[in-house]
N, C-alpha and C positions, 0 to 999 in steps of 0.2 A: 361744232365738233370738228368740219372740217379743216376749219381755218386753226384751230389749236393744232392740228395733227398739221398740218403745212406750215405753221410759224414753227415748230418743234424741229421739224426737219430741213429748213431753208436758216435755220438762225445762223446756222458758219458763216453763210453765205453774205450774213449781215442785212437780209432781209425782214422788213419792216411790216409793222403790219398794216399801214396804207397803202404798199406795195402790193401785198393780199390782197387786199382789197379791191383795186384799181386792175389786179387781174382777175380778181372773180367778176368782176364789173364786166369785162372784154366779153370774158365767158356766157356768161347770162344773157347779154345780147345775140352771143352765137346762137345759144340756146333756146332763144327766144324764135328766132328764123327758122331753126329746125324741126323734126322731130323725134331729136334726143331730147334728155332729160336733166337738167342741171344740177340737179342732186346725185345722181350717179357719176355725173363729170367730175364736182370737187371732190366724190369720195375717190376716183380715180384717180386725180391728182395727187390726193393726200399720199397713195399708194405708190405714184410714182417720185414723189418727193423722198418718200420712205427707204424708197432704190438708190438713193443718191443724188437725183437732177435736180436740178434747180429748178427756179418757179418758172421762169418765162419758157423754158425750154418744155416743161412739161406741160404746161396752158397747149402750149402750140402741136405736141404732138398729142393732146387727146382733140384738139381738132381734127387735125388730121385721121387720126384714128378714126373717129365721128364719121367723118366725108370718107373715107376706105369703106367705112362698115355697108355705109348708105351706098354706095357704088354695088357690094356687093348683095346687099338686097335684106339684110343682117336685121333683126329687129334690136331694138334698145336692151333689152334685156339680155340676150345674145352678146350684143357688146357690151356690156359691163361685165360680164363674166369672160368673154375674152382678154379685156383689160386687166384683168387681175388678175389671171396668170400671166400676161405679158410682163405685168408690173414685178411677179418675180422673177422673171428668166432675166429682167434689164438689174435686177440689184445682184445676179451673178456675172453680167457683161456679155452673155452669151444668149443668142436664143436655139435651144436644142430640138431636136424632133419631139418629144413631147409638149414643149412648148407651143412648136407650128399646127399638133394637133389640135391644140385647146382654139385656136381661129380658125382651119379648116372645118371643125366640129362644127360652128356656129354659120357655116357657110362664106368663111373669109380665107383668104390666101390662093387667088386665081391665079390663072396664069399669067396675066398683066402684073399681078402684084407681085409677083418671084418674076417675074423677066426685069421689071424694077426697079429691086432689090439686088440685083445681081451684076445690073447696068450701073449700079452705085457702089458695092463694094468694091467692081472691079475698078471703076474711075479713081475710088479712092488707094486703090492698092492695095485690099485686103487680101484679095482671092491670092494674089503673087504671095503675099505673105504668109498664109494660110499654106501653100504647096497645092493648088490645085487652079483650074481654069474656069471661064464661063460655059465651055461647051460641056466639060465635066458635070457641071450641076445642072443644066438641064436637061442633059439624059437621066438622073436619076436626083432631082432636087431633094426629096426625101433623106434620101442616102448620105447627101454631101449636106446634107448638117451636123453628123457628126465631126466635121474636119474642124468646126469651129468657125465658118468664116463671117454668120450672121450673126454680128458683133451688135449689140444695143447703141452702139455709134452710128454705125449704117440703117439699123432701124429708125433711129432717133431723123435722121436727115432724110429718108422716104416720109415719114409722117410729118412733118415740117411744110413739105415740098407740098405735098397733101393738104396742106392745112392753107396754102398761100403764103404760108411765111417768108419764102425765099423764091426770091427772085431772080433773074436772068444769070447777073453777074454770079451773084454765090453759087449759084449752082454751075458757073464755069470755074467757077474757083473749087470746086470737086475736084473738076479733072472729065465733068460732062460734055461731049459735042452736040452741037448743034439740033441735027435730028432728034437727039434723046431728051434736050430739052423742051422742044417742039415738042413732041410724043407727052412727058409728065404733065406739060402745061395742060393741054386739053384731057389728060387723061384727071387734073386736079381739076378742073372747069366743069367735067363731068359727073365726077364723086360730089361737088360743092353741091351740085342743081341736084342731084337727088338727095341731099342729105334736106333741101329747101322747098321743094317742091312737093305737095302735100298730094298725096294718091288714092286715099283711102280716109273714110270717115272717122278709123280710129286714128290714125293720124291727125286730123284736124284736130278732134278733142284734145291730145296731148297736147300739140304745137298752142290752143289756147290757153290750157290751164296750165302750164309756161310761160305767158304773157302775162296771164291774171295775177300766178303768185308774183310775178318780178314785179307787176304794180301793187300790190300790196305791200312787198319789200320795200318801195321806196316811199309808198305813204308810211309806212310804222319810222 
C-alpha cells in the first residue's frame, strides 16, 4: 500500500518503481539498526511524498526525523503521530505554531533543536526575508512562528543533516560556519547512537522483530 501511495506521488518526478524500492531497501536497514519501525517509516513517507517531496529527499528526512525523535527521548509511536502532522504543515510550505505543538507534545523540539533550526534559516536567509532576527525568535520562539520563517525547506535541511545525509561541504554551501557545523555533526552523532543503541528490553524485542520481518521479506 505504501509503495502505490509513493509511486502515485513521485510519478512527475519520473520515479520508478525499483527506485522505491532500492529506497525502501536503505530504509529497512536503517530500521533494522534502530528502534523504529519500518512500517510507520514508509507510511510516513507515503505522507511526505503526498506533501510534494520527492522520494530521496523524504527517505532522508524521516531519518533524520527518526535520530531527532531518538535524541529526544520520543517513543516510535509518538513519532509517527508527529510525522503526520509535520507531513501536513510541509504540504502548506510552512510549519506553524500548531504544527510545533504536535512534536513538543510528543516530547520533541528542544532547545538544541530550535537553536538549529534557526542557525539554518538564518544561514540560509530566511529569517532576513521573513522581517525578523535570530535573537527575535529566541526570546520568544513560540511567538515568532507566526512571521512564517520555519519554512519546510529549512525543516527539510535540519532533518537531512540529522539523518547524515549531508556533509561538510553542503552544509557550507548553506551559508553555515564552521562552529555550527561542528555543533550539528556531533549533535547528528548523538541523535544516530540513541536512535541505535538499545536501552530497554522493549526496545530489544522491536529492534528484533525488525530484523526477523526484513528476513522474511527477503526470503518470500
Amino acid at each position: 500500500g505504501s509503495i502505490q501511495t509513493i509511486l502515485a506521488n513521485t510519478a512527475r518526478h519520473g520515479t520508478k518503481l525499483d527506485e522505491v524500492s532500492a529506497s525502501l531497501n536503505t530504509l529497512n536497514e536503517y530500521a533494522d539498526k534502530t528502534i523504529y519501525n519500518f512500517g510507520d517509516m514508509t507510511r510516513n513517507i507515503g505522507l511526505f511524498t503526498n506533501a510534494g517531496l520527492e522520494l530521496e529527499e523524504s527517505v532522508s528526512m524521516i531519518k533524520g526525523f527518526s535520530n531527532a525523535a531518538a535524541a529526544s527521548g520520543t517513543t516510535s509511536q509518538g513519532a509517527s503521530h508527529a510525522a503526520y502532522q509535520l507531513s501536513q504543515a510541509l504540504s502548506t510550505g510552512t510549519i506553524r505554531l500548531m504544527d510545533w505543538r504536535s512534536l513538543t507534545n510528543v516530547g520533541m523540539g528542544n532547545k538544541n533543536m530550535q537553536t538549529d533550526l534557526i542557525q539554518i534559516a538564518e544561514a540560509m536567509g530566511v529569517l532576513e526575508g521573513a522581517g525578523t532576527t535570530a535573537t527575535a525568535i529566541q526570546e520568544d520562539f513560540n511567538g515568532s512562528l507566526q512571521d512564517g520563517w520555519l519554512s519546510a525547506d529549512v525543516m527539510s535541511k535540519y532533518l537531512q543533516i540529522m539523518a547524515g545525509d549531508m556533509d561538510k561541504t553542503a552544509m557550507k554551501q548553506l551559508g553555515l560556519g564552521d562552529e555550527q557545523i561542528k555543533s550539528l555533526l556531533e549533535q547528528q552523532k548523538t541523535a544516530e547512537e540513541a536512535a541505535t543503541k538499545v536501552r530497554t528490553f522493549t526496545q530489544l524485542i522491536d529492534t528484533m522483530q525488525e530484523a526477523v520481518g526484513s528476513g522474511w521479506a527477503q526470503t518470500f
